[in-house]
N, C-alpha and C positions, 0 to 999 in steps of 0.2 A: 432486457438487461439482466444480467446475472452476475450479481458480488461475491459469489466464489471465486469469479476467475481476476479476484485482484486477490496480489501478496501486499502484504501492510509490512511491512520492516521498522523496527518502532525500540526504544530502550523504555525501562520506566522513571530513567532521569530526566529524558528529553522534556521541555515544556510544554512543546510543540503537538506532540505525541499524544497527548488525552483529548485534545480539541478534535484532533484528526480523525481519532478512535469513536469521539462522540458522531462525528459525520457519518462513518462507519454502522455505529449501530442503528442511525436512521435509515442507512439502506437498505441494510439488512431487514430492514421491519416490512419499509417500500416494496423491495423485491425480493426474490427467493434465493434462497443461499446464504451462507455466511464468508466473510472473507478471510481468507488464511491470515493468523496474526501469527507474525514470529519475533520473539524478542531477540537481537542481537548479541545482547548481552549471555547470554542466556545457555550458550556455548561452543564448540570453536565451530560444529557443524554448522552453528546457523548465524553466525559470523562469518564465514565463508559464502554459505548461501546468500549473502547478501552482499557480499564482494561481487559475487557470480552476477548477479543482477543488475545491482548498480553499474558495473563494466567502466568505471572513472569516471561516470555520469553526475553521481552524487554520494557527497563525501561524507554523508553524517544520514540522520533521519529525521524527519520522519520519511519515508520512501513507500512510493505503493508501485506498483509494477501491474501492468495488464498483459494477462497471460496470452488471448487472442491477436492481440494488436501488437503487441511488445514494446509501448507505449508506457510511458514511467510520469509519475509527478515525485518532486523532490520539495521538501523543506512545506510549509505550514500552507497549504491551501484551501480552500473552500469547498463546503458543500458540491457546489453545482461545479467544479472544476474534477469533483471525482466523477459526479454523474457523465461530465463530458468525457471522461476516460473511458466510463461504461460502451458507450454509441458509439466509440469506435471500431470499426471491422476489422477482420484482419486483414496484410496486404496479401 
């Protein structure tokens, strides 16, 4: 598994958003890499970027997106719900 190849899309108003970030830095610790964080807010590029990704999937954040798989989790999930993002392959 490798946590680079997740985008985290995150504001730092969201509530949802630190818990998420916390799962994040356990993985990061677990496995090699670190995972792209982008704030949305942050400006119009990376606002867009996260339009791009989301694709009308998910309308807010937290959002993490897997780059191999093209596989997304949207709004406040779990530890082991990102790990299962990780094991996925691509198609």
């Amino acid at each position: 598994m490798n946590v680079s190849t997740i985008l985290y899309f995150y504001t730092k108003k969201c509530v949802y958003c630190e818990e998420v970030a916390q799962y994040l830095d356990v993985l990061e610790e677990k496995f090699e890499g670190e995972a792209v964080r982008i704030d949305v807010e942050e400006s119009p590029e990376s606002e867009q970027l996260f339009k791009e990704f989301a694709l009308d999937s998910c309308e807010g954040v937290p959002f993490l997106y897997h780059q191999p798989s093209g596989n997304f989790l949207c709004g406040l999930v779990s530890i082991s719900d990102i790990e299962k993002l990780l094991e996925k392959k691509p198609d």
